[in-house]
N, C-alpha and C positions, 0 to 999 in steps of 0.2 A: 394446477391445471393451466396449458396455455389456450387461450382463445386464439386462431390463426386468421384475421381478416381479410374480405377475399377485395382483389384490387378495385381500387376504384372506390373505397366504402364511406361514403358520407361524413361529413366531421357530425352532423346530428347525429346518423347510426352509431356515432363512437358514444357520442354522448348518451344515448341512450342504451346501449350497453352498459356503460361503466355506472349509470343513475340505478337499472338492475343488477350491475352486482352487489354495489352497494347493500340494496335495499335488503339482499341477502345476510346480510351483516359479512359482507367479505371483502376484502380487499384489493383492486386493482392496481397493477405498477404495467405500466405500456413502454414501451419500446417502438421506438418508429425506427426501420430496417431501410435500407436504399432502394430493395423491392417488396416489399411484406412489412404492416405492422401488426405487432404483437402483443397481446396483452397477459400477462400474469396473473391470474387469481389465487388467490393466497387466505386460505383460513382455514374451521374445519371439515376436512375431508368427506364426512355424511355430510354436511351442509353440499357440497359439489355436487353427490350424487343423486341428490333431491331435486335438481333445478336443469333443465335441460336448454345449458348454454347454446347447444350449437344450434337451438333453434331459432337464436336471435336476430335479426336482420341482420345484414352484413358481415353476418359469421361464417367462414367458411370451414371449420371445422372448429373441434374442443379435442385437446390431448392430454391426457397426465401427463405429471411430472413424474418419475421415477424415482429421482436420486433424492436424497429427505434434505439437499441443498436444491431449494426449487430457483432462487432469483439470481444467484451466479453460476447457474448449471449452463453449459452449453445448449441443453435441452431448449433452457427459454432465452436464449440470445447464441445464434451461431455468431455472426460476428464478433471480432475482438474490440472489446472494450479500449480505448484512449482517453484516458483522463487529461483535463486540459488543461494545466496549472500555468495562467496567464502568460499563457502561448507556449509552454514547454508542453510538448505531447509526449505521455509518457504512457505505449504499448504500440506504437508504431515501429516505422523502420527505426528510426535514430534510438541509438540505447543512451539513457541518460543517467549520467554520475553524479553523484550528489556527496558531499566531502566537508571534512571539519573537525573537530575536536571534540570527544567523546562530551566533556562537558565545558559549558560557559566558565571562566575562569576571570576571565577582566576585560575589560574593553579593547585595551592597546592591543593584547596578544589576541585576542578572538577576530577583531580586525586585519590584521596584520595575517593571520591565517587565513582568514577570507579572498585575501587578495591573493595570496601563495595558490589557489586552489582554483581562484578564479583565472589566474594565468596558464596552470597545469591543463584548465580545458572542463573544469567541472560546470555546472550550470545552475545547481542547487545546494547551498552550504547546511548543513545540518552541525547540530549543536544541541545540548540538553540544557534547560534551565530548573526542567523539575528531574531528580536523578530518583530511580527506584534501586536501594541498594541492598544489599544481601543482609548486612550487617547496621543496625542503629545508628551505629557512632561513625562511619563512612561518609563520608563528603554527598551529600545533599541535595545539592544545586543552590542556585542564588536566587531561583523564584523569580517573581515578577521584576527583578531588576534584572537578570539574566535575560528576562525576555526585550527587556531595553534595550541591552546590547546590541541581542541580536536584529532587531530593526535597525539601528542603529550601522550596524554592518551592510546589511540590504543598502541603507541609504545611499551609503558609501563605496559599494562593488557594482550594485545591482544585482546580487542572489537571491531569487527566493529562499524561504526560510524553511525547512523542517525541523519539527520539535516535538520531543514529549509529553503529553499530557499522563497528568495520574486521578487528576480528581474530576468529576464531574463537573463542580462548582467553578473549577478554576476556564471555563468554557468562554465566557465573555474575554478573559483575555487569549487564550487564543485564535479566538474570532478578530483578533484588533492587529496579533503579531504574524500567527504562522500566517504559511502559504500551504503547509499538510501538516495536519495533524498525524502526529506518530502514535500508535498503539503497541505499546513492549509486548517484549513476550509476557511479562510476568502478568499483564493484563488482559491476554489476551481472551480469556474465559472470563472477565468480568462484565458483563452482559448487563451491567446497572451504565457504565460507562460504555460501550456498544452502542447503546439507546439511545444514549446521552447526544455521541459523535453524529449517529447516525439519523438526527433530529435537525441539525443544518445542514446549506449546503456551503461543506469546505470539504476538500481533499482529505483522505485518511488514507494514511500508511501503517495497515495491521502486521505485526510480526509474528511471526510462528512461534506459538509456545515450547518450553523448554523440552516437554515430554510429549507434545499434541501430533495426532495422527494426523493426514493431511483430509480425513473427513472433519475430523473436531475443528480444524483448523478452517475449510471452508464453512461450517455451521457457525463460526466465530463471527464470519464475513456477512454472510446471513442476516445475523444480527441487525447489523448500520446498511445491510439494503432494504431490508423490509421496513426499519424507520424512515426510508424515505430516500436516504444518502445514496447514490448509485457510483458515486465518485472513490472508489476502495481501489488500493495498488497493496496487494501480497507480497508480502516480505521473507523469504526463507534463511533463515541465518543460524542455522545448524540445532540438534537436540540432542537432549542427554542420550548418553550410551554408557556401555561399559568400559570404552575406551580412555584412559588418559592423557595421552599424551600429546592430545590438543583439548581446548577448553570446551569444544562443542564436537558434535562430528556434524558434517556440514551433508545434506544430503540434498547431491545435485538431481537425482533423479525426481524430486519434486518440480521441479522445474517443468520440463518436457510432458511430464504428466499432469500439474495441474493445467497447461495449457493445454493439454488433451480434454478436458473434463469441466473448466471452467472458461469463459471468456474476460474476466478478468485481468489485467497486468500482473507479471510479477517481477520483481528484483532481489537480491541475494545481498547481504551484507558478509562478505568472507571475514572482515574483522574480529565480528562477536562469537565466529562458526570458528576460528582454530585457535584464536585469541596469541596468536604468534606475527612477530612482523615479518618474519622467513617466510611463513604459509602464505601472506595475504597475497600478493601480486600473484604466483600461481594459482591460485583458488581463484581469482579476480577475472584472469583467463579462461579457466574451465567454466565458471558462472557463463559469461560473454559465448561461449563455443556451446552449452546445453540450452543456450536461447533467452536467455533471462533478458529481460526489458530496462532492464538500468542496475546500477551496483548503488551501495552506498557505503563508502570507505570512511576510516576515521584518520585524521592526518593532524599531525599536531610537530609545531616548529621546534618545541626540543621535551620530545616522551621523558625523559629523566625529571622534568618537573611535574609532567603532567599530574592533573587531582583525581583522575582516574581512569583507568585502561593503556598505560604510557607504553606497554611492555605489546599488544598489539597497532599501537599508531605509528603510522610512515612519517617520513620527514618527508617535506615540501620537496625533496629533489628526485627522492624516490618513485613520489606521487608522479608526478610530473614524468619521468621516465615510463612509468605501467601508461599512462594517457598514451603515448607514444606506439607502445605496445600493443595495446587493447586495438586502436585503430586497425591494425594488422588482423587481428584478428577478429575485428569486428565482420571486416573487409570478407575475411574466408568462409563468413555462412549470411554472407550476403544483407549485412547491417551496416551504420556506419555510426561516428560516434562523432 
């Protein structure tokens, strides 16, 4: 249900609403709006229809929620969400790139891509330290010495950092390294670590499961809002199909539609969606032209080495070229990059 406050309403009236819904054993999450704040109540559903919210001072109405995603519905924040990631706004005008090396590999060369990306025009270098791989015996990551690096690179570019988490426990460090926590796909249903992310406040970056509808996919989101986290940026980076002949099928029409239906951010990773380096740059376009709020590309100084995904990563000149591009086309639906 949202509580809709009518203007002018007391910080005690708030307070004393929120002291009652509590007391209902429910949950408030508020939203202060530029003309209207809002409050969310969140628990169970007979619990709501027992207590006759809108009679509370400074209430000027109580509305269900419809859609069974109550806290990143449009329903309960018309506004678009901007995540502020120590001054990079990411769900405004400017669309933001975020670029690097699918994983941590050593210092020199993750550096040294750093800067490549940071010259191309990108703003936040992502990198994996912890890898979720298909297979056991698959490259890893280097863990908390990967996560060194990657500070280490920030120190040295000035990038924020995005990165993987898989474990719950491993949350202390990246409360010390990242700047967003990333949520893979293969986690994205894991609602033990949901909890986990959505228990601080740091930036998360959920990606859309391999096979997830775009309801499971916002119930996902759900999750790390109702823990508390309101700071979620949506990642669409393609899902299984029947098709082959790229590694994902990328589906841009979640784009335009979860910003119909969510206030939320979203950005597209075309890397992981065709897992081809022919596809990325066009796919990187059409992301940018169906509205997407930032990319996140993987670029690595020479993919023949790479420890993993070599066969989807740009080279630094390539990169640097799409930045060029993208601008153009930023330009033509009225963004800039």
């Amino acid at each position: 249900m949202i509580i809709v406050l009518k203007p002018g309403t007391t910080e005690r009236e708030i307070e004393h609403i929120v002291k009652r819904i509590r007391e209902m054993n429910l949950t408030p999450h508020m939203v202060r709006g530029t003309e209207r704040t809002v409050i969310a109540v969140i628990g169970d559903e007979r619990d709501l229809q027992r207590h006759p919210l809108a009679a509370l001072p400074g209430v000027e109405e109580a509305l269900p929620i419809l859609s069974p995603y109550k806290l990143v519905s449009r329903e309960f924040k018309k506004e678009t969400t901007v995540v502020d990631v120590d001054g990079i706004k990411i769900g405004g005008n400017k669309v933001v790139v975020m670029a690097g090396p699918c994983s941590v590999e050593n210092q020199e060369r993750l550096t040294s891509i750093a800067q490549e990306v940071k010259a191309g025009g990108a703003l936040i270098l992502r990198g994996g330290a912890f890898k979720p791989r298909t297979s056991p015996y698959s490259f890893q990551g280097l863990g908390e010495e990967g996560l060194e690096y990657l500070s280490e690179a920030k120190r040295k570019t000035g990038l924020l950092i995005v990165t993987e988490i898989m474990d719950p426990r491993d949350m202390p460090l990246m409360m010390k390294h990242a700047d967003i926590i990333q949520i893979g796909a293969r986690n994205m249903q894991n609602f033990r670590l949901l909890a986990e992310v959505g228990s601080y406040s740091k930036p998360v970056m959920l990606k859309r499961g391999l096979s997830a509808t775009i309801k499971e996919f916002l119930l996902s989101a759900e999750y790390i809002l109702a823990a508390g986290n309101h700071q979620v940026i949506l990642c669409e980076r393609g899902i299984r199909s029947f098709e082959t002949a790229t590694r994902n099928t990328l589906d841009l029409s979640a784009v335009p539609l979860i910003k119909q239906i969510s206030h939320l951010p979203i950005i597209v990773d075309p890397s992981h969606a065709v897992g081809r380096t022919d596809l990325v740059v066009p796919m990187a376009k059409a992301a940018i032209a169906a509205g997407a709020d930032g990319l996140i590309i993987e670029v690595h100084s020479n993919p023949e080495e790479a420890y993993c995904d070599g066969e989807q990563a740009l080279l630094p000149t390539t990169f640097k070229t799409l930045m060029s591009q993208l601008k153009r086309v930023a330009a033509a639906v009225d963004r800039e990059i």
